[in-house]
C-alpha positions in Angstrom: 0.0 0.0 0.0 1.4 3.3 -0.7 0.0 6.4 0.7 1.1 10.2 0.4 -0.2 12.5 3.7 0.8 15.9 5.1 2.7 13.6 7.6 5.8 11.8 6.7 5.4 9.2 9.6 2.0 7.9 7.8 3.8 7.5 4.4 6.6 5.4 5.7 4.5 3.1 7.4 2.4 2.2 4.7 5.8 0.9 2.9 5.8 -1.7 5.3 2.4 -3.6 4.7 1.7 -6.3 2.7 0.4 -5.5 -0.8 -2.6 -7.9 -0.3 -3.6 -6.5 2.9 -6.4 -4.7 4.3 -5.5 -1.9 6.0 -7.3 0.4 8.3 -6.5 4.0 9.3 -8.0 5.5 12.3 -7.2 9.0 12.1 -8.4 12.9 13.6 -11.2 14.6 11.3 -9.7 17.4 9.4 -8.9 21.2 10.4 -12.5 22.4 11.7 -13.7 25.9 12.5 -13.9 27.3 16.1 -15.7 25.8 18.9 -17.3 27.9 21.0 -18.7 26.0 23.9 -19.0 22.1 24.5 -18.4 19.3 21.7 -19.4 21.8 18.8 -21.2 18.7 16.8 -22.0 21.0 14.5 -18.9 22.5 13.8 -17.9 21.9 9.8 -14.4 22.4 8.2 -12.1 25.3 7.3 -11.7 25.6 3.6 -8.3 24.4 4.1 -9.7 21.8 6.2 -11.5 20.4 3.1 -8.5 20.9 0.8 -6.5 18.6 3.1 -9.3 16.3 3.3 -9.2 16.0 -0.6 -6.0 15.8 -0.7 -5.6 12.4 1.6 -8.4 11.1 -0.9 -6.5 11.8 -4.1 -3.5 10.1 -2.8 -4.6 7.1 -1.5 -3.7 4.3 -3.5 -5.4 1.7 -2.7 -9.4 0.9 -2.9 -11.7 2.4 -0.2 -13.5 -0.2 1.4 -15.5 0.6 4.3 -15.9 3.9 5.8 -16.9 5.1 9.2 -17.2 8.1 11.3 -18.5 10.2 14.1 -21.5 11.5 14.2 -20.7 15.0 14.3 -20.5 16.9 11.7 -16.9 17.9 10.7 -16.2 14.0 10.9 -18.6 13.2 8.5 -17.9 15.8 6.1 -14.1 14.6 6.6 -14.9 11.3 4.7 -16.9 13.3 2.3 -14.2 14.9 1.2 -11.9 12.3 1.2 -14.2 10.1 -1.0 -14.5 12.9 -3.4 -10.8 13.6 -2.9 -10.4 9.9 -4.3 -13.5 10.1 -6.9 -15.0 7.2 -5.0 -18.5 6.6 -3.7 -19.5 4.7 -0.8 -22.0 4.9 2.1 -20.6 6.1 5.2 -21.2 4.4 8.9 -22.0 6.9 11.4 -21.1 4.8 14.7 -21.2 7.5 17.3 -20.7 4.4 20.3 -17.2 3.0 18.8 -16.1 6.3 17.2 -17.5 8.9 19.6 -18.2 7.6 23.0 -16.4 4.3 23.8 -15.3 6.0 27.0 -18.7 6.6 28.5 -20.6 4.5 30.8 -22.5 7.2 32.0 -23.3 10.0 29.5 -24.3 12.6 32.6 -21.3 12.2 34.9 -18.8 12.0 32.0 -19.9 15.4 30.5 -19.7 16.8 34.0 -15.7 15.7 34.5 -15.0 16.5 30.6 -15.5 19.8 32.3 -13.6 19.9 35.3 -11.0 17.6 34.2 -8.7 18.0 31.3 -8.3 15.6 28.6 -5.1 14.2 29.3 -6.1 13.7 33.1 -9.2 11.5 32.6 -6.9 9.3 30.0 -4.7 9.4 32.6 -7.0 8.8 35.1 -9.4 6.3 32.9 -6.1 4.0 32.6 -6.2 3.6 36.1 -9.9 2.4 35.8 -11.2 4.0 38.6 -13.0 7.5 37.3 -16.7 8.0 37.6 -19.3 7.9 34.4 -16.3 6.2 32.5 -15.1 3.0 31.0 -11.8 2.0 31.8 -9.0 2.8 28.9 -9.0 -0.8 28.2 -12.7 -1.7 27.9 -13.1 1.8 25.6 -9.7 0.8 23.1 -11.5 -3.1 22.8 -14.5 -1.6 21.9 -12.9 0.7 19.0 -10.5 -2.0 18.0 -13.3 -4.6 18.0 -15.8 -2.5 15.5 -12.4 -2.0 13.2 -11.9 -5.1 12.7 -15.1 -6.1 12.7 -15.5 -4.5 9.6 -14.2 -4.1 6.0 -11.8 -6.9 6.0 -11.6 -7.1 2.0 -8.2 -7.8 0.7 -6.8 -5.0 -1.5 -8.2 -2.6 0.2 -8.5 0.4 2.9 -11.1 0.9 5.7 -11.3 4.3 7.1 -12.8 5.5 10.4 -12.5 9.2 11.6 -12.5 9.5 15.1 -12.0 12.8 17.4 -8.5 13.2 18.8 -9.4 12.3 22.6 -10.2 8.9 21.3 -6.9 8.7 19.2 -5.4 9.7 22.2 -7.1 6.3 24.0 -5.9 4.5 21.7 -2.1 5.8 21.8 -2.5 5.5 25.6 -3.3 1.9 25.3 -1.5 0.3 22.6 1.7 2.8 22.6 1.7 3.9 26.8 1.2 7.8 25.8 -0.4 10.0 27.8 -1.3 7.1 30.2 0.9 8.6 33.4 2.0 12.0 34.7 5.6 12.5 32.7 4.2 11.4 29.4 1.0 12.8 28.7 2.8 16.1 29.1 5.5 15.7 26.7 4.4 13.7 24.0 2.6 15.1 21.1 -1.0 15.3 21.5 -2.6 13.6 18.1 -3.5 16.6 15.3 -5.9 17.0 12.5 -6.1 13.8 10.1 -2.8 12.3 11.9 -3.5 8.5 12.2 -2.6 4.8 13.3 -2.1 2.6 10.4 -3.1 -1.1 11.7 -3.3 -4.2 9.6 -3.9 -8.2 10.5 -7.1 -9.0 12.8 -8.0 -8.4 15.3 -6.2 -11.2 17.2 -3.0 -10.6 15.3 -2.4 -7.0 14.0 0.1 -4.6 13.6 -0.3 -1.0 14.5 2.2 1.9 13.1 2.1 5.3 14.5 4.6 8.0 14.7 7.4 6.1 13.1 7.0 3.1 15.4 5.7 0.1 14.3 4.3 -2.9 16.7 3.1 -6.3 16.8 0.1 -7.7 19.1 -1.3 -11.4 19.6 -4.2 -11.8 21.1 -3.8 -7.8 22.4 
C-alpha cells in the first residue's frame, strides 16, 4: 500500500504492509472551525480543512472499502471529502458508540468531569480504571478495535474511520503507553488534524504503526 499525507510518519508506514492487505486508518477529522462551547457537533471544516481532506483522498492508492465516522459533523464531512478527494462513492457508517463515545458509561457524569478535568487527566486517570461515568481505557480501546476489525476486512483494500483526537489519544494510551501517566501525557505530542494509526492483520494478530514506530500484538 502506498500512501502520500501531510505527515511523513503515515507515508513510511504504509511501505511496510503487505500488498494484499487490508489496511485500516484511524485518524483525527480534518482542520474544523472554532468551537465555541461544548463538543461543537456542529462545527464543519475550514476551507483548508476540506482541501487537506481531498488531498488524503487523491492520494490514496489503494481501494476504499469501508468507511466510518463520528456522528458530528466535521467527521462526516471529513470522509466526504476524502471520498470525493479519491473520486469514490461509498456509504458512510455513522457509529457515534465506537467512534464517539467508547469511554462513556455514564453520558451525565462524563460530560460533567469532561468539564472539570482536562483531557489528558481522565486518560490518565481512565487508565487507572477507577473514574466515575467512565469505561476503563481498556474496555473503551477493545470496543474501538473490536468495530475495526469487525468491519471491512476485504483484501486489497482500505477501511477508514475518523474518530476525534481524545479517542486517538485512547488509543495511543493503550497500545503505545502515551499519555497514560504523569511524565508522558505532558511531553508527547498530542494527536493533530487527520494524523492516524495505520493497523493491519485482525484483530487477534495486527500490527499497529504510528509516529514512526511500528508494533506487533497477539491476542492484544
Amino acid at each position: 500500500m502506498k500512501l502520500k499525507s501531510i505527515y511523513e510518519h503515515m507515508e513510511k508506514a504504509t511501505k511496510n504492509i503487505p500488498e494484499n492487505a487490508n489496511v485500516k486508518i484511524i485518524f483525527r477529522h480534518s482542520i474544523r472551525g472554532k468551537i465555541e462551547s461544548g463538543i461543537g457537533r456542529d462545527v464543519r471544516l475550514t476551507d483548508e480543512g476540506i482541501e487537506l481532506a481531498r488531498f488524503f483522498g487523491r492520494n490514496l492508492e489503494t481501494e476504499i472499502g469501508f468507511v466510518a465516522s463520528s456522528s458530528c459533523d466535521r467527521n462526516i464531512q471529513t470522509c466526504e471529502e476524502i471520498l470525493l478527494g479519491a473520486n469514490c462513492k461509498k456509504e458512510i457508517f455513522i457509529a457515534p458508540n465506537e467512534l464517539e463515545g467508547p469511554q462513556t458509561k455514564d453520558k451525565t457524569l462524563s460530560y460533567k468531569i469532561f468539564e472539570q478535568l482536562s483531557n489528558q487527566e481522565i486518560i490518565l486517570q481512565m487508565n487507572k480504571g477507577n473514574l466515575s461515568g467512565f469505561n476503563s481505557l481498556k474496555t473503551a480501546t477493545d470496543i474501538m478495535l473490536d468495530f475495526m476489525f469487525a468491519n471491512g476486512n476485504k483484501e486489497y483494500t482500505v477501511d477508514l474511520f475518523c474518530t476525534h483526537d481524545f479517542q486517538m489519544a485512547m488509543l495511543c494510551s493503550q497500545i503505545f503507553n502515551l499519555y497514560s501517566h504523569e511524565l508522558s501525557f505532558r511531553t508527547d505530542k498530542w494527536p493533530m488534524m487527520l494524523e492516524g494509526m495505520i493497523f493491519w492483520g485482525n484483530r487477534k494478530h495486527f500490527w499497529c504503526a504510528w509516529r514512526g514506530v511500528i508494533k506487533e500484538f497477539i491476542n492484544f
